[in-house]
N, C-alpha and C positions, 0 to 999 in steps of 0.2 A: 655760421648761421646762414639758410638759406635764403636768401630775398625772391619777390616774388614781384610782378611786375608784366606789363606788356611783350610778348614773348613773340609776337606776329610779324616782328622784323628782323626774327633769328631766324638761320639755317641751321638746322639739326642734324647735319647730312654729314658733320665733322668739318667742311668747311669753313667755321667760325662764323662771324655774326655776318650778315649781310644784311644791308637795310636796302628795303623794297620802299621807291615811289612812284607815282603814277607813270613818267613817261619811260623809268626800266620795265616796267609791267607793261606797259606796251611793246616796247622793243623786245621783250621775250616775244611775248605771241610772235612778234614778225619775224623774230629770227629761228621760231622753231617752222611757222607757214613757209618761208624759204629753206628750211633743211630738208622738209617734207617735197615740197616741189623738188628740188635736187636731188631727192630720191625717187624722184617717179611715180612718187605718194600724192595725188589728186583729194586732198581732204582738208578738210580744218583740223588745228590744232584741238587735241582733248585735253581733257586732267589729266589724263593717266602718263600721256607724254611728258609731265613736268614732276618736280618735288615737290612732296605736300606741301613745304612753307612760301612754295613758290605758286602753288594753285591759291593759298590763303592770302595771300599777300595782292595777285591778281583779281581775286574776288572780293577784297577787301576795298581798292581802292577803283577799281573798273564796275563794281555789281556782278550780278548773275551772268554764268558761262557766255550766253550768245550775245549781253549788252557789252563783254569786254572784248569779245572779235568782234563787234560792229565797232566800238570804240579805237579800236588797233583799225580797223578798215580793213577786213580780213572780210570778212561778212557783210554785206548789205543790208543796211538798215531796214528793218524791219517795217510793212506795209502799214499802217496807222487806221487805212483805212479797214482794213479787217479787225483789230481791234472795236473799234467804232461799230460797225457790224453785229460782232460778238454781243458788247455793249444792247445794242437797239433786239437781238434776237431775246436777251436775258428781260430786258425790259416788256415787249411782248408777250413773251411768257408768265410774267409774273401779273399784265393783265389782266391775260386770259384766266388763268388761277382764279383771282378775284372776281371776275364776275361771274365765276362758274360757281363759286363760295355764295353770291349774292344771290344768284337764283335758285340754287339749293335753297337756302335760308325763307328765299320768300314762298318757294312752293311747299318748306314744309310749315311754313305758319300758314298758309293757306289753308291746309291741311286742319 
């Protein structure tokens, strides 16, 4: 009988079960960014450098790609302020929308 269950801490790769926690998932990233630098490779680690159970595993317990190289300290955290920006741009716009809704409305009751 097959059982079925949490399968996000297997290696599918033949090398038997290996369980992923947060700070081996860190220590990947860092020791695939130092195979890369020792190869002359000037880059961030990708997915494609690692084993899917090993990208799931990373993303599972780090977030999305660029929060788990800022997490590893591979990457530089991200500017907050441009966030916040973004934020204040969406907001303005969504002003501007409305009152351009309100005077439409009152020139054609005008009307």
């Amino acid at each position: 009988m097959k059982e079925y269950g949490n399968n996000s801490n297997i290696d599918n790769t033949g090398g038997g079960n290996t369980k992923y926690d947060k700070t081996r998932c860190i220590q990947l990233l860092i020791d695939m960014r130092e195979k890369l630098l020792a190869e002359g490779d000037n880059r961030y680690p990708r997915r494609g450098d690692f084993t899917e159970a090993e990208v799931v595993a990373i993303k599972a317990h780090l977030g999305p790609w660029p929060r788990a190289l800022e997490a590893a300290g591979i990457k530089p955290p991200r500017d907050e302020s441009i966030a916040q920006r973004a934020k204040e741009k969406r907001i303005r716009a969504k002003r501007k929308k409305t009152e351009y809704k309100k005077a439409a409305k009152a020139k054609k009751e005008k009307l």
